[in-house]
C-alpha positions as CSV (number, residue, x, y, z in Angstrom):
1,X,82.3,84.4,121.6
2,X,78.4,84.5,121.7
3,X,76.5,86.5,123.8
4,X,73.4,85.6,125.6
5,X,71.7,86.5,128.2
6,X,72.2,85.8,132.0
7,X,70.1,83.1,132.8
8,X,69.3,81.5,136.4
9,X,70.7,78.7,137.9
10,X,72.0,76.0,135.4
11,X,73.0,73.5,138.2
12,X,73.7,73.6,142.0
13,X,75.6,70.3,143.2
14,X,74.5,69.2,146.6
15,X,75.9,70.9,149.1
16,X,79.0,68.6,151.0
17,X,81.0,69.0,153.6
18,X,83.5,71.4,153.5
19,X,86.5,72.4,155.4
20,X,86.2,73.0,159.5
21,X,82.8,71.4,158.9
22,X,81.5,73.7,156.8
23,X,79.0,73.7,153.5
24,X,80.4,74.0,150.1
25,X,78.0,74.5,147.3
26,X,78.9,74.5,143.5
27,X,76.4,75.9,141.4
28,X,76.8,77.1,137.1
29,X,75.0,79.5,135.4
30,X,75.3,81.1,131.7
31,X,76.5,85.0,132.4
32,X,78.0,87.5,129.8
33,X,78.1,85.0,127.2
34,X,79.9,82.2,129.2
35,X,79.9,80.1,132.2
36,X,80.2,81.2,135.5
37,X,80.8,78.4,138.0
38,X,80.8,79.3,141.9
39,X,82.6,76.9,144.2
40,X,80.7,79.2,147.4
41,X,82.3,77.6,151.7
42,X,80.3,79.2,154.0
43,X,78.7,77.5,157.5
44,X,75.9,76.8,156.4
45,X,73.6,75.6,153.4
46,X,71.6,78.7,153.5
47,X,74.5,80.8,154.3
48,X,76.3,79.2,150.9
49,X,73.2,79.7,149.2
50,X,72.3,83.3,150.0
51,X,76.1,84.1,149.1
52,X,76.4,82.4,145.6
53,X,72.5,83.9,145.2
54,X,73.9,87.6,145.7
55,X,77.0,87.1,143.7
56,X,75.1,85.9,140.5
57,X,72.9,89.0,140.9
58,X,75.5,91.1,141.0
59,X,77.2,89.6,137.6
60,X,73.7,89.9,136.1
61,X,73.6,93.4,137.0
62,X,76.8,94.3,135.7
63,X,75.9,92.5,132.6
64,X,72.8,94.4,131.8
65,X,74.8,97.6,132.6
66,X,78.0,96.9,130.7
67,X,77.6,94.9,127.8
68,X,77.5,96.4,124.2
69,X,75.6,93.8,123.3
70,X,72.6,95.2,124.0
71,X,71.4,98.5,122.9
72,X,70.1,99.7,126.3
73,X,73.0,99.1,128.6
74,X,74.5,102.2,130.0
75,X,77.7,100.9,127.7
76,X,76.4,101.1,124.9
77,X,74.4,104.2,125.7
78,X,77.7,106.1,126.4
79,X,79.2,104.9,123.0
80,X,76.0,106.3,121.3
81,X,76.1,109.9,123.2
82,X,76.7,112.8,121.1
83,X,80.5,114.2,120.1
84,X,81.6,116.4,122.8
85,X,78.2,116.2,125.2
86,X,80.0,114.7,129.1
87,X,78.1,112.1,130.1
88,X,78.3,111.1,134.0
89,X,79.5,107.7,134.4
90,X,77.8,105.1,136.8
91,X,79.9,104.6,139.6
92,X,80.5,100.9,138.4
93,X,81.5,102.5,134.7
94,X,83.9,104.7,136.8
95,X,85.4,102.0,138.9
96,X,85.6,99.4,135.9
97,X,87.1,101.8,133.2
98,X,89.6,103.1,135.9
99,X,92.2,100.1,135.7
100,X,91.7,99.6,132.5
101,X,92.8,103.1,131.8
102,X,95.7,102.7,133.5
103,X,97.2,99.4,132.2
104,X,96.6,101.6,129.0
105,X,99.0,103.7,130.5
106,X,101.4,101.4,131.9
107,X,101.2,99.2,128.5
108,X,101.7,102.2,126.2
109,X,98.8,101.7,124.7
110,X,98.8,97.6,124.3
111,X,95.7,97.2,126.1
112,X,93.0,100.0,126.1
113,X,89.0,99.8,126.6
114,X,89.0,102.2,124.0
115,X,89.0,99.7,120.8
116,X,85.9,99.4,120.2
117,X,86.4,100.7,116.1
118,X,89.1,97.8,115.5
119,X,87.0,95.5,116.6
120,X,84.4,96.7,114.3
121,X,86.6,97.0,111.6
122,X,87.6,93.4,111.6
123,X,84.4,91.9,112.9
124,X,85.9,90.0,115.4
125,X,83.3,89.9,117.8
126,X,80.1,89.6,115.7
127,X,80.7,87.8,112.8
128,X,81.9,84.0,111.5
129,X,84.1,85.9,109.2
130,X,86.1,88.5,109.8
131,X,87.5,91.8,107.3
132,X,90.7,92.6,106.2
133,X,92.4,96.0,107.0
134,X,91.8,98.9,109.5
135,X,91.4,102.0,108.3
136,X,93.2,105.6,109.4
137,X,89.6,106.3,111.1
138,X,89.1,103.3,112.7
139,X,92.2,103.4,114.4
140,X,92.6,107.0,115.1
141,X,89.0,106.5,116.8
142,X,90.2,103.9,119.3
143,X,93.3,106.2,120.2
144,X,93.8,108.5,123.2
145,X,92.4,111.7,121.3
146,X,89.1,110.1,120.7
147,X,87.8,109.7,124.2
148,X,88.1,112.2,127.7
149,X,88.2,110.9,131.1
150,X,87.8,112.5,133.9
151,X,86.7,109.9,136.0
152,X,84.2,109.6,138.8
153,X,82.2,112.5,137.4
154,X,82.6,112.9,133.4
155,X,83.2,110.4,130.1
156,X,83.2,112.6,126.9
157,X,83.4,111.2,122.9
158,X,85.5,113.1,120.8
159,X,85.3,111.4,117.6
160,X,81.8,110.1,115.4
161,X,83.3,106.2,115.8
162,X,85.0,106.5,119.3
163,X,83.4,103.2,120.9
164,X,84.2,101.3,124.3
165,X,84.8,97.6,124.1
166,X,84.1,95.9,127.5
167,X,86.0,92.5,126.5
168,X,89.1,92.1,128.3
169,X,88.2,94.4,131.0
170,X,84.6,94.0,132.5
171,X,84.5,90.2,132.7
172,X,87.6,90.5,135.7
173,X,85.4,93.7,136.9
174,X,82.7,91.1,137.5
175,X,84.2,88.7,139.1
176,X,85.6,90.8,141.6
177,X,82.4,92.4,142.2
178,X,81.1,88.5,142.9
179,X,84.1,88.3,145.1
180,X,83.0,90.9,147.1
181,X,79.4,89.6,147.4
182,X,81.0,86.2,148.8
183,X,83.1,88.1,151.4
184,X,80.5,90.5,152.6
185,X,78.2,87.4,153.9
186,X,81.5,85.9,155.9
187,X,82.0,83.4,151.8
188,X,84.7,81.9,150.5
189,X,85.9,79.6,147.3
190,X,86.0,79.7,143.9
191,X,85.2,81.7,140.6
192,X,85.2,80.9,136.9
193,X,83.9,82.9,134.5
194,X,84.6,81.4,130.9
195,X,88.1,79.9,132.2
196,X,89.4,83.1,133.8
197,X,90.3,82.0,137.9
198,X,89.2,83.9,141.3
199,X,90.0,83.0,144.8
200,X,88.3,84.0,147.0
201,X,89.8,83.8,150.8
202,X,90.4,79.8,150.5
203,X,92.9,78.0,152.6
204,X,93.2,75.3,150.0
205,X,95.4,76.1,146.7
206,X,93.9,74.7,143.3
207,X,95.8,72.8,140.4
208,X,95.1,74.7,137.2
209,X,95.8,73.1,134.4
210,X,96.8,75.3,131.1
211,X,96.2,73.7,127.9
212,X,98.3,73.6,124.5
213,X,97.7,76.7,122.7
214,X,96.9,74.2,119.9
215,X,95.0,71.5,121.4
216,X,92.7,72.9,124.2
217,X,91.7,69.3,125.1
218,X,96.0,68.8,125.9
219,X,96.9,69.8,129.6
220,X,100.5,70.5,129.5
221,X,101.1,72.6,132.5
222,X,99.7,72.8,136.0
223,X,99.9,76.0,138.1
224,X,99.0,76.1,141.8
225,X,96.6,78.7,142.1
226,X,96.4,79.9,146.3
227,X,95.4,83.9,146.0
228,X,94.5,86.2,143.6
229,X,93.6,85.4,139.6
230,X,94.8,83.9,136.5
231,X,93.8,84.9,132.9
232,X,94.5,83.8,129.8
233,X,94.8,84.9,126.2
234,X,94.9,83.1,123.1
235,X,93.7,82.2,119.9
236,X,92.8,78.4,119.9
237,X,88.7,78.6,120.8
238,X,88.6,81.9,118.7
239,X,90.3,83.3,115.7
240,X,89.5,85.5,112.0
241,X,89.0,83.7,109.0
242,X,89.7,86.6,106.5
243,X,90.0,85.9,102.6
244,X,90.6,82.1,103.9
245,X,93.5,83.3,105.8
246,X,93.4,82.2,109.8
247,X,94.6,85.2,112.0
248,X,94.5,86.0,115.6
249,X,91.6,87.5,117.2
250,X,93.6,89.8,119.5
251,X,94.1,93.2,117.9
252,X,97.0,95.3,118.9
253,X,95.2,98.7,119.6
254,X,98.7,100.5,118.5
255,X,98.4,99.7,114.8
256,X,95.0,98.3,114.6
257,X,96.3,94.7,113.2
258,X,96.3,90.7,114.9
259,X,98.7,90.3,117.4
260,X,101.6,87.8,117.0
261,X,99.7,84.5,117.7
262,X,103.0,82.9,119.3
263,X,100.9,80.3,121.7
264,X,99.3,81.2,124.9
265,X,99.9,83.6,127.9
266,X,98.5,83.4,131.2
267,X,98.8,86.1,134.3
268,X,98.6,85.5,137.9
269,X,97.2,89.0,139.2
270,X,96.2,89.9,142.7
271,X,92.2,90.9,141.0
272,X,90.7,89.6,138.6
273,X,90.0,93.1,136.7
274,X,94.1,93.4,136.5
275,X,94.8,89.6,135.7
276,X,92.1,90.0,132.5
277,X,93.2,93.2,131.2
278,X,96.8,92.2,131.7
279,X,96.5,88.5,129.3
280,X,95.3,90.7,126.5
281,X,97.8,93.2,127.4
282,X,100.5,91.1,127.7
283,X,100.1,88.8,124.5
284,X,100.4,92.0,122.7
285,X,103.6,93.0,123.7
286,X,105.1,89.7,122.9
287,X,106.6,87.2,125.0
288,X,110.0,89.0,126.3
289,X,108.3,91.8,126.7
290,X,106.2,90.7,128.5
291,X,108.3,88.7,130.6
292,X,110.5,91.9,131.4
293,X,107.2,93.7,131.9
294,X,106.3,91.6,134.7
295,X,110.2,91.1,136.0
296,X,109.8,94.7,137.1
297,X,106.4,94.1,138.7
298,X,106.7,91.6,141.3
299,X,103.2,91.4,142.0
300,X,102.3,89.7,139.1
301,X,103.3,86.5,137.7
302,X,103.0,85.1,133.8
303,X,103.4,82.0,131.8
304,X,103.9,81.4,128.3
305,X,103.4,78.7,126.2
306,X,105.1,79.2,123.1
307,X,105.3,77.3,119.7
308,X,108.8,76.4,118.5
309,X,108.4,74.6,115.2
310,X,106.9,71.1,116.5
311,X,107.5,71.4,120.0
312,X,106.1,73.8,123.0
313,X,108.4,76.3,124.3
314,X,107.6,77.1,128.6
315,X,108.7,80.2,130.1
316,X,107.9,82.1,133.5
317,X,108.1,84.2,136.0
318,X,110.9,83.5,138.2
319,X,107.5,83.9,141.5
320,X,105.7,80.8,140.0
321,X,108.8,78.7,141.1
322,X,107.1,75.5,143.1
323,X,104.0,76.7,141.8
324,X,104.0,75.6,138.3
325,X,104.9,71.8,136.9
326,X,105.0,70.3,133.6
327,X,102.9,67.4,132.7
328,X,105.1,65.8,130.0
329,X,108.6,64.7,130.7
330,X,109.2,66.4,127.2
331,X,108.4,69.7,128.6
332,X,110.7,71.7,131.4
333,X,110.2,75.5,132.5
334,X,112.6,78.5,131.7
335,X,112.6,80.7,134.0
336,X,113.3,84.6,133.1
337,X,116.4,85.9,133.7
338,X,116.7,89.5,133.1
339,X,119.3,90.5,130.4
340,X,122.3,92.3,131.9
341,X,121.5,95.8,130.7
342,X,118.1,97.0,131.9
343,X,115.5,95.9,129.3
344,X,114.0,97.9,126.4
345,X,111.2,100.3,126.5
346,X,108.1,98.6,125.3
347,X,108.6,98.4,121.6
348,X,106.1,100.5,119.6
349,X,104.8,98.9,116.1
């Protein structure tokens, strides 16, 4: 995915009617290299207005502060301090990097902010084309050992190629932050930035509709979408092209290689920071992993859409029952049973 720079308003749909006779306001803008689309009820037009106006500032802030894909965010500032100097985090760096951390935890080490060298390694995020292979030092630089946390106050680097990679993480950081704008000025409605789903205090669900992990132009599911957020992870918009060979884009940080492309996975999370870092998360482990992983959970939900030879295999969280309906008679959900010993620990490649 191409970055570019935030840019101003794109489009704002007249404001309509919205519900109790209020004002709903849609407006689109380009942010952290996607679209963000704001679906902003409020009770009035200026009210809508001022709210959809201070959460698009707040995502361009973020952007300039976050992004490594500009030399003088504070991200990319921290990934170029010296080897063993603390540097003291923003307290947006702090509050962003602190789930992430933790879903490291949880995850064993599936998802982690810290991958910054295996991206580089496979040029995943920068290049048409990516390389083959991760070396010992790439991966031993996005481990554990590389980095000290001690958030709020201190961020060390331990290792010369320790980097921080804000895909996966500060894109849901955003759109909460946006959220929080909205609520602040008495807003409501919808987020999406670049496909990942926010509600924001509405009365009214949403239909989502997921798309074949193939055929991203295919709706085969629909999930009704009341509270919290939905992610997705998969490899049909992006993907390597190594040596002519098409792999995956999501690296597993635990052995610095592509992840099982299997289909698509989408999480239902109660923030958007936990739902993003979660889908990548998630389609690491696997699909009954990651179903037992959020079995134990029951404040998370998951879908998977899964290739089995010519046909599409659904599976789900037993919580999305009444929530999610296939659109082809062809299709019909599974929904997880646990087995009847308690499950594995997360494997370890």
């Amino acid at each position: 995915m191409l970055r570019t720079a935030f840019a101003l308003l794109l489009l704002a749909a007249p404001p309509s009617d919205g519900p109790a006779g209020g004002v709903l306001l849609e407006r689109r803008a380009l942010a952290m290299g996607t679209e963000l689309g704001l679906a902003v009820e409020a009770e009035s037009r200026a009210e809508a207005l001022a709210a959809s106006e201070a959460a698009l500032r707040r995502v361009a802030a973020l952007e300039a502060r976050l992004s490594t894909w500009r030399d003088d965010s504070e991200l990319a500032r921290l990934n170029a301090a010296a080897v063993g100097a603390p540097v003291a985090p923003s307290p947006d760096l702090a509050r962003a990097l602190a789930p992430a951390l933790r879903w490291r935890a949880e995850t064993a080490g599936a998802f982690t902010p810290t991958v910054g060298p295996l991206v580089a390694a496979w040029a995943c995020a920068r290049a048409a084309a990516g390389r083959r292979g991760t070396s010992s030092r790439a991966l031993g630089a996005a481990g554990e050992d590389a980095w000290r946390f001690e958030l709020p106050t201190r961020v060390t680097r331990l290792a010369p190629d320790a980097a921080l990679e804000e895909g996966g993480f500060v894109k849901g950081y955003a759109l909460d932050e946006a959220a929080d704008e909205l609520r602040a000025r008495g807003a409501r409605g919808w987020l999406d930035l670049g496909g990942q789903l926010l509600a924001v205090d509405v009365a009214t669900p949403r239909e989502v509709r997921l798309a074949h992990p193939d055929r991203r132009d295919e709706a085969v599911v629909a999930l009704t979408l009341a509270r919290g957020s939905c992610a997705t992870s998969g490899n049909s918009e992006r993907g390597l092209r190594v040596d002519g060979e098409r792999l995956g884009h999501v690296l597993d940080p635990r052995d610095g290689q592509p992840a099982r492309d299997f289909g698509a996975l989408t999480v239902v999370a109660a923030t958007a920071v936990d739902a993003d870092c979660l889908s990548t998360a998630l389609y690491v482990l696997g699909p009954d992993a990651a179903l037992a992983f959020v079995h134990a959970r029951p404040e998370l939900e998951v879908v998977l859409l899964e290739r089995a030879g010519a046909s599409l295999r659904v599976r789900a969280s037993r919580g999305l029952r009444g929530r999610l309906t296939p659109l082809s008679p062809a299709l019909a959900v599974e929904w997880y049973d646990p087995p009847a010993s308690a499950p594995p620990p997360l494997p370890q490649r």
